[in-house]
LOVEX-436496 format. One line per 3 residues: number of its first residue (from 1); their letters; for each residue x, y, z of C-alpha. Coordinates in pm, 1 decimal, always signed. Layout:
<recs>
NUM> A> X Y Z | ...
</recs>
This chain:
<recs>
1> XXX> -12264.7 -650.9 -591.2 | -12159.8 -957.3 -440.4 | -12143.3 -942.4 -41.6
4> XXX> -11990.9 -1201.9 +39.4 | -11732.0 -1150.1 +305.7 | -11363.0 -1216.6 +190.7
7> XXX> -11185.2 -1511.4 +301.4 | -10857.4 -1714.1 +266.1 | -10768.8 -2073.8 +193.7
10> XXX> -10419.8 -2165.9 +201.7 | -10354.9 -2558.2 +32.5 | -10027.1 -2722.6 -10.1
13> XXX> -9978.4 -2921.1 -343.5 | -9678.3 -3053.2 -489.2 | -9502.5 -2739.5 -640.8
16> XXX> -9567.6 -2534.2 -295.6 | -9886.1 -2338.7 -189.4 | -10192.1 -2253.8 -340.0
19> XXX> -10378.9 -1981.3 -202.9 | -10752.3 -1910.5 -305.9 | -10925.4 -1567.6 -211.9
22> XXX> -11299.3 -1507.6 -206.8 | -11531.4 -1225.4 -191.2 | -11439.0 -878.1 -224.9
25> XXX> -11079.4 -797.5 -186.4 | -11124.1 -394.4 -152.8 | -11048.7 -104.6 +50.6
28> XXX> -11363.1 -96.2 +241.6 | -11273.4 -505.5 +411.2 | -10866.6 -389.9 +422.7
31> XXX> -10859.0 -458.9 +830.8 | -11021.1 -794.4 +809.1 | -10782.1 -929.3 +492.6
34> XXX> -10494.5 -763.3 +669.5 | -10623.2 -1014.5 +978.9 | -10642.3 -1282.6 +715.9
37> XXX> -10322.8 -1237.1 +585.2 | -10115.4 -1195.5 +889.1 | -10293.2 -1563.3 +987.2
40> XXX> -10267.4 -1746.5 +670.1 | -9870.0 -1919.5 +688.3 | -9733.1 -1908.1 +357.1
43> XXX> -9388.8 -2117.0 +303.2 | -9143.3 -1892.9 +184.8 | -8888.9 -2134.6 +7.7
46> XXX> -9125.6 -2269.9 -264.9 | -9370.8 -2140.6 -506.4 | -9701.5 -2005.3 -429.1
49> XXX> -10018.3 -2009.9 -697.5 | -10268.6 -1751.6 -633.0 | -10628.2 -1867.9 -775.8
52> XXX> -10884.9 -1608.0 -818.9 | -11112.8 -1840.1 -993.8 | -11350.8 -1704.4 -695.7
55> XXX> -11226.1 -1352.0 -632.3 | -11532.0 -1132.5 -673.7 | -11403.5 -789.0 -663.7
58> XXX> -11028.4 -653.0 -652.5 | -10868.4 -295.8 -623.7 | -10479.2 -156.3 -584.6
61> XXX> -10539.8 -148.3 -259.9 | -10629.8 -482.0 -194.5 | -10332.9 -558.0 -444.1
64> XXX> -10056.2 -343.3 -221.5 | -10184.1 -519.1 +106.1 | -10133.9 -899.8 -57.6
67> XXX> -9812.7 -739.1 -225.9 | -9673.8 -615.3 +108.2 | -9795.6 -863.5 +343.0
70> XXX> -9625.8 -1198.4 +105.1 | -9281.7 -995.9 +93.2 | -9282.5 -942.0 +467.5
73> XXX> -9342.7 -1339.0 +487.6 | -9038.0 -1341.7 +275.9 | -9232.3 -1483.5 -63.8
76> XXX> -9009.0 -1310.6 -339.7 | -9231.8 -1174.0 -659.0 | -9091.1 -1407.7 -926.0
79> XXX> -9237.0 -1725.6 -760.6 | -9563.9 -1586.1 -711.8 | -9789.7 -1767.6 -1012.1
82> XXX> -10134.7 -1575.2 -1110.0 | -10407.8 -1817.5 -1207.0 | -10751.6 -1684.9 -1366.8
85> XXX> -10691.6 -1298.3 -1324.1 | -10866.9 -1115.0 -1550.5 | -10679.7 -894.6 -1824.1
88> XXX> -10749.5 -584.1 -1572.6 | -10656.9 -756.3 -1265.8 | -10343.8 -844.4 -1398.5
91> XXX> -10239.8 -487.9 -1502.1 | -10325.0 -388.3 -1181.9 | -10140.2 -661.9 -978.5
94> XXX> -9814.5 -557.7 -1247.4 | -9872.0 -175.8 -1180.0 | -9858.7 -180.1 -791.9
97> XXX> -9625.9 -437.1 -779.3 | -9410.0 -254.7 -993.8 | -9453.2 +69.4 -797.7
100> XXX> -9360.6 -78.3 -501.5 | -9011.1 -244.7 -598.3 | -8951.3 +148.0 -738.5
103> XXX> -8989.4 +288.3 -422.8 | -8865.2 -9.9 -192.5 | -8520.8 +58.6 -419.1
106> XXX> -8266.6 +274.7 -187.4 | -8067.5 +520.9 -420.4 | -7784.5 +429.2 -527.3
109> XXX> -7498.2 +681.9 -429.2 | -7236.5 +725.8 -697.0 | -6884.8 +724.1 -567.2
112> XXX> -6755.2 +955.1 -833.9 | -6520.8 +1167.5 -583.2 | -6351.0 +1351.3 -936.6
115> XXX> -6675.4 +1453.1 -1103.9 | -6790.0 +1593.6 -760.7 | -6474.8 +1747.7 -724.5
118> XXX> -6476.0 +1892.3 -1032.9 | -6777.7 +2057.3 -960.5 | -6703.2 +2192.6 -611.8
121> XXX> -6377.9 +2341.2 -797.8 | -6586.5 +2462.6 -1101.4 | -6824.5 +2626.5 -836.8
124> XXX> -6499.3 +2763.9 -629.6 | -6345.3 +2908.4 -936.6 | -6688.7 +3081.5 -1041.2
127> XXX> -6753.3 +3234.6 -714.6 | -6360.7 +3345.9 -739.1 | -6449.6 +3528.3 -1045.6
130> XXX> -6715.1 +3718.2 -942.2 | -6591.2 +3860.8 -673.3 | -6321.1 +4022.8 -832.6
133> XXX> -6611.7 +4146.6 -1121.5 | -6746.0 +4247.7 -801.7 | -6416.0 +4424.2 -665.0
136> XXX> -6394.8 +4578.5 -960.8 | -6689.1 +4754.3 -1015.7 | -6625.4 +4876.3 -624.7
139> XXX> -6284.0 +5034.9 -767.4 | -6474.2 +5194.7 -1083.6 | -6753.7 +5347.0 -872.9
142> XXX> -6498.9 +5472.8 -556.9 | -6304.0 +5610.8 -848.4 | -6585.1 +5818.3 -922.0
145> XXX> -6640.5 +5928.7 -582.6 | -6298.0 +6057.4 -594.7 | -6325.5 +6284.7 -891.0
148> XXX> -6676.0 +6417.2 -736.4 | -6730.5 +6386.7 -356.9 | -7033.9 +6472.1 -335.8
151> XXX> -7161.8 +6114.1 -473.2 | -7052.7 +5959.8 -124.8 | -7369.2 +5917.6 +39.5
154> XXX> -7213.0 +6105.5 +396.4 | -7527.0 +6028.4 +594.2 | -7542.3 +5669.7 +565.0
157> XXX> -7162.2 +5637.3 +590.8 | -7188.2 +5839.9 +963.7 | -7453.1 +5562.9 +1022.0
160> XXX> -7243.4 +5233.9 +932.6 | -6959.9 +5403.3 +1116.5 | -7185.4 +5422.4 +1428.9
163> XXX> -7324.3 +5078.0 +1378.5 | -7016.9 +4922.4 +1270.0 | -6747.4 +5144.6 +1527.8
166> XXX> -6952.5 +5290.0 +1814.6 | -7203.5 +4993.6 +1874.9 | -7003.1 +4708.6 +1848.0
169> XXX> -6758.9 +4878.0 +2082.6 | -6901.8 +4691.5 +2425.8 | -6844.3 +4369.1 +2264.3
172> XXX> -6557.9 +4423.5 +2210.4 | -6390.0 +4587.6 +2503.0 | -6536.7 +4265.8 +2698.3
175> XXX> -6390.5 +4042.1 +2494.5 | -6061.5 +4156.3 +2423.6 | -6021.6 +4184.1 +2809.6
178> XXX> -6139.0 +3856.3 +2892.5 | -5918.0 +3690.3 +2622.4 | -5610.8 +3885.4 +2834.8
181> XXX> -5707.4 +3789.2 +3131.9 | -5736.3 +3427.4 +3019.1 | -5410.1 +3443.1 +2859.7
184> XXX> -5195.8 +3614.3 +3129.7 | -5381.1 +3341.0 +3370.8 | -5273.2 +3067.3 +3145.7
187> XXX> -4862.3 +3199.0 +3090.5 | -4844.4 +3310.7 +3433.1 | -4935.5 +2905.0 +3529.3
190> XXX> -4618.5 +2847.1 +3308.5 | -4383.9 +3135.3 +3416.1 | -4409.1 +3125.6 +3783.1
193> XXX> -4239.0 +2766.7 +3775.1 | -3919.7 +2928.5 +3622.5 | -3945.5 +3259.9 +3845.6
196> XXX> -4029.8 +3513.4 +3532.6 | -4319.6 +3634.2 +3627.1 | -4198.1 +3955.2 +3507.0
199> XXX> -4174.5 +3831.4 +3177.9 | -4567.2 +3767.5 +3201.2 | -4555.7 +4136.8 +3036.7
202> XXX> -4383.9 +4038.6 +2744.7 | -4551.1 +3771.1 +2624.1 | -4901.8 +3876.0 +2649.0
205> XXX> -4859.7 +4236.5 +2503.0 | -4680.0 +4117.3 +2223.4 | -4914.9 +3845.2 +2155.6
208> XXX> -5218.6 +4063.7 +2170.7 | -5080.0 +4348.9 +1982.9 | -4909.1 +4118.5 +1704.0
211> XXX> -5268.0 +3864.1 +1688.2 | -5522.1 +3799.6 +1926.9 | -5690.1 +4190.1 +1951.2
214> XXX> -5661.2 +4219.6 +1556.2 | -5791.0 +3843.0 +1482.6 | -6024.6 +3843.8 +1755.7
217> XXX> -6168.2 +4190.4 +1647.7 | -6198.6 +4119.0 +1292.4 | -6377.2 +3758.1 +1390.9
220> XXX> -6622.7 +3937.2 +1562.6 | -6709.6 +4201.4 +1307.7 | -6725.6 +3921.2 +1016.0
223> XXX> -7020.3 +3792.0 +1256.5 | -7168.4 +4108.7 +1352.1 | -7131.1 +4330.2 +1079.2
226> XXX> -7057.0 +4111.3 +772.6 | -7378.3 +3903.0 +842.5 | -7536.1 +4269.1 +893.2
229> XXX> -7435.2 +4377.7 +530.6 | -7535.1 +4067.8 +352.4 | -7880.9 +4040.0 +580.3
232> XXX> -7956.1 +4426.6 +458.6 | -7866.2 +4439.4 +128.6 | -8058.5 +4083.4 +43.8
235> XXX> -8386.6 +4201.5 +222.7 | -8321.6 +4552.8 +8.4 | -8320.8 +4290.6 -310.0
238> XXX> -8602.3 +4054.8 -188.3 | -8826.8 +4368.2 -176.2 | -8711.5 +4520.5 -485.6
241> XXX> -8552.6 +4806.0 -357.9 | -8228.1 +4783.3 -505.7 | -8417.6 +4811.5 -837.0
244> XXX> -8577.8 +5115.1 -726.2 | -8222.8 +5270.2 -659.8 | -8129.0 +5185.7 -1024.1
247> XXX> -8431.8 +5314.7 -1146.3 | -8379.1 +5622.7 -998.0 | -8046.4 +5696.2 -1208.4
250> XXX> -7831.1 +5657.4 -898.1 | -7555.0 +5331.3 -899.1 | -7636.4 +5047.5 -553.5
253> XXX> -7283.7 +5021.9 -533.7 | -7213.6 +5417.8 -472.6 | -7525.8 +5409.4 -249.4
256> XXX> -7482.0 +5107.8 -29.4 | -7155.8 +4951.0 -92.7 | -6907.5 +5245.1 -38.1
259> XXX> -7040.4 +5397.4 +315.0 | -7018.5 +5030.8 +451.9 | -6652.3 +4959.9 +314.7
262> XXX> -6537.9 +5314.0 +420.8 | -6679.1 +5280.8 +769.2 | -6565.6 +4904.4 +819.5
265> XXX> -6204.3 +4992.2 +724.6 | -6220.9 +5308.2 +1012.7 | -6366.6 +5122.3 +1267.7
268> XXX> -6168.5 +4791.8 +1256.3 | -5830.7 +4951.7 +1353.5 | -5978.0 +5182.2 +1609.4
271> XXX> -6124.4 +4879.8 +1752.4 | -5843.6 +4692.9 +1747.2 | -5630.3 +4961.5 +1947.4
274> XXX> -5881.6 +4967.9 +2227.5 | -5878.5 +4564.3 +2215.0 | -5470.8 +4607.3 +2267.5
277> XXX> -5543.0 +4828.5 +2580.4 | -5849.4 +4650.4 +2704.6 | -5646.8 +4292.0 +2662.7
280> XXX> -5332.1 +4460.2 +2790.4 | -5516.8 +4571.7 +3103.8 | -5685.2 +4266.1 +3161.6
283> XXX> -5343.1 +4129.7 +3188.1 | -5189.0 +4373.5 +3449.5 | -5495.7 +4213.6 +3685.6
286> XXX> -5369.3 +3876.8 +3681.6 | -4966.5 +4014.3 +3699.9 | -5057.9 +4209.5 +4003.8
289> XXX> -5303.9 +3919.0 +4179.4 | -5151.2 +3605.7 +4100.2 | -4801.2 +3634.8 +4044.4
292> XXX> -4734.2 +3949.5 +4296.5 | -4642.0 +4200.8 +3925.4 | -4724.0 +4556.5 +4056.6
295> XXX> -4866.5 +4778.0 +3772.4 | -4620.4 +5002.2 +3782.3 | -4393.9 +4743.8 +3695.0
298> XXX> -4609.5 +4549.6 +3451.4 | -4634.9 +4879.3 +3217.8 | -4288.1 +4979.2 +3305.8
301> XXX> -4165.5 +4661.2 +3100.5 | -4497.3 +4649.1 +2865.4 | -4340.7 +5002.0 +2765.1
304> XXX> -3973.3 +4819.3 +2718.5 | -4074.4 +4473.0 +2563.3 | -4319.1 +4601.1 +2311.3
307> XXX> -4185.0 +4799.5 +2013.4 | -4419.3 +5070.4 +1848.2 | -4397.8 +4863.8 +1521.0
310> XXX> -4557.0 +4504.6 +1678.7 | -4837.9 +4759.2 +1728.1 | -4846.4 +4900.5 +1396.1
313> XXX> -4837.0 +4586.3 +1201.1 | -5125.3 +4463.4 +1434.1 | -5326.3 +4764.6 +1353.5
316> XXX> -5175.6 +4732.4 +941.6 | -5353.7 +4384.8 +906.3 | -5708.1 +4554.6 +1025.2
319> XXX> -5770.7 +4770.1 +741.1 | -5696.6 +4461.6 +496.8 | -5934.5 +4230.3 +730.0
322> XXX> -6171.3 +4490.4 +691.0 | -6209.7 +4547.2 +295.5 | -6177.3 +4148.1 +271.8
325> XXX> -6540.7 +4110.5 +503.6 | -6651.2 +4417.0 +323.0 | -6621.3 +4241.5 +13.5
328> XXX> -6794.6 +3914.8 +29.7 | -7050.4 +4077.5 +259.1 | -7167.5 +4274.7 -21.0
331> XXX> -7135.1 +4064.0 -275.4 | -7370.5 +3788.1 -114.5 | -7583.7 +4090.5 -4.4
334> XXX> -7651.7 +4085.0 -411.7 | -7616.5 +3710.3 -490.6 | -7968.8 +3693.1 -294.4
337> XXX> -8225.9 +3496.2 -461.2 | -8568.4 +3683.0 -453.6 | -8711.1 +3448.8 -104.3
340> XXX> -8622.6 +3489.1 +254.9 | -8428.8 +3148.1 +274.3 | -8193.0 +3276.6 +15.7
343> XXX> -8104.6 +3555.9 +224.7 | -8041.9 +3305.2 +513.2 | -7834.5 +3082.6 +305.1
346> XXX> -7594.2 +3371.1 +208.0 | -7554.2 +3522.1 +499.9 | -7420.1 +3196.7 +670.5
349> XXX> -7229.2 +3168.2 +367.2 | -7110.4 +3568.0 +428.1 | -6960.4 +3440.5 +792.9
352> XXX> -6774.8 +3143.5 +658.5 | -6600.5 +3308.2 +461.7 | -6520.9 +3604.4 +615.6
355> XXX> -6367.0 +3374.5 +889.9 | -6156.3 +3224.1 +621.1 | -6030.3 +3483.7 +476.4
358> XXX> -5968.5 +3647.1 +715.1 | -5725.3 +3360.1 +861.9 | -5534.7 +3295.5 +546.9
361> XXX> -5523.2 +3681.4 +530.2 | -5347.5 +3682.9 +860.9 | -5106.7 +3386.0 +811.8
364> XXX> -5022.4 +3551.3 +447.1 | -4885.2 +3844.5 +710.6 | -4719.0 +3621.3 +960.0
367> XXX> -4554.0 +3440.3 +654.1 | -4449.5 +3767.9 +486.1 | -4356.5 +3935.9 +815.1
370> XXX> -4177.6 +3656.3 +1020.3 | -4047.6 +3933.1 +1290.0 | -4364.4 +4124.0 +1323.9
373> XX> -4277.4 +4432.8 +1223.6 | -4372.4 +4711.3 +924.0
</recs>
């Protein structure tokens, strides 16, 4: 093996540069030719012949360094000129070389905004479709329960009510209460410029009753409990146990689908009636210590201003809010993949679109109930 060390000559002739390696151009010398190269200047603008008449020894990786180090001195391939390669040389300087302009390529982004819309719509329409395969095998199997009770599984509804209802009430009796004390803070800025601070009453009891308790309630169940559902029923499929229910002879939608929609639909409008007291009494604390409204006189005109059916249609919408979170909870719960990211994936996805539906569910009611009422 030839030990020479490796070396660089750079001469200028008449079409550009000519550059002549010696010695072993290998991995085991790659910090001195790196030194070599990075001192050698090479004229960018012209030509540049590389002889390797006496090159004793070459490998990719002395190939990628020259490569690399002539493009960062701004020498394009195409004027590069190989003289006295050998056949294998050559296919090696043409392999790397090619390699590299592959991966030095960026991707090229398509800006084909219909096909991609297309598919986001294909997707949208897909997803549409199952859930209401989905709703409907939820009708089929509650329409069973109805001809024979005994298939409801009581036990595990009494436990979704209490996790659903009786757990999530603290979170909800502080937030509900905060969001009327905020409110009545805000109006009562307005209405003491005009002298109404009565009317304080009227606005924020009508406006909690009509949207904020029910909208702010459901929110927080679509994070709580929606993510809940989907979380539990994909871990129940990632470990097979959903297959073990069917195996068994008993149906996964009787077992875990209908305690959670039964207990989400009788816990969101209880909810929401202690989230119209709680807001409503949050309210009657700013009245009385900003704007000098007694309490007495706060419910006096509560009792006046807000009609029993702004109530009712706020506590009408729950029910729908409910089966709606219900829904897509459980359905994602079963669109889990068989790995513990897919059950992250869908229950984000659960969330976001329990949040949107339940929005468009609520301005569906304010469109086809303009005064508010039932």
């Amino acid at each position: 093996m030839n030990s020479t060390p490796p070396s660089l000559h750079c001469v200028a002739i008449d079409q550009g540069c000519l550059l002549r390696p010696r010695g072993r151009w290998c991995i085991d010398n790659l910090e001195l030719l790196d030194r070599l190269l990075r001192t050698t200047p090479v004229p960018h603008d012209c030509r540049v012949r590389i002889d390797a008449s006496e090159l004793a020894d070459l490998d990719s990786a002395g190939v990628m360094l020259v490569v690399n180090r002539l493009r960062a001195q701004g020498v394009v391939w195409p004027n590069i000129d190989l003289v006295d390669f050998s056949r294998h040389q050559l296919a090696l300087i043409h392999l790397v070389a090619e390699r590299l302009d592959a991966r030095a390529q960026p991707r090229r982004r398509t800006s084909a905004m219909l096909p991609r819309l297309g598919r986001k719509a294909a997707e949208m329409l897909s997803d549409l479709v199952a859930q209401f395969v989905f709703f409907g095998r939820i009708v089929e199997a509650f329409a069973d329960v109805a001809r024979r009770p005994r298939l409801l599984r009581v036990r595990e509804f009494t436990a979704q009510l209490e996790a659903i209802g009786l757990n999530a009430l603290p979170i909800v009796v502080l937030m509900t209460f905060l969001i009327g004390v905020v409110f009545a803070f805000l109006l009562g800025i307005q209405v003491q410029k005009f002298g109404a601070n009565i009317f304080i009453a009227d606005g924020v009891a009508i406006a909690i009753a009509r949207e904020l308790s029910p909208l702010l309630t459901a929110i927080l169940i679509a994070g709580r409990s929606g993510a809940a559902f989907t979380a539990q029923i994909g871990a129940m499929k990632v470990t097979e146990e959903i297959d073990a229910i069917s195996t068994l002879g008993l149906s996964p939608i009787q077992v875990l689908v209908l305690p959670r929609l039964l207990a989400i639909i009788i816990a969101m409008p209880l909810l929401t009636f202690v989230g119209d007291v709680m807001g409503v009494l949050g309210a009657s604390l700013v009245a009385n210590a900003q704007l000098d409204v007694t309490y007495y006189t706060f419910f006096e005109r509560v009792k006046s201003a807000l009609p029993a059916s702004t109530v009712w249609f706020g506590l009408a919408k729950t029910p729908v809010f409910a089966a709606a979170i219900a829904l897509i909870a459980c359905r994602n719960g079963f669109a889990v993949q068989r790995d513990a990211r897919s059950v992250g994936e869908y229950t984000t996805k659960t969330v976001v679109q329990s949040l949107v539906a339940v929005i468009l569910i609520d301005a569906l009611f304010a469109i086809a109930f303009p005064e508010g009422g039932l």
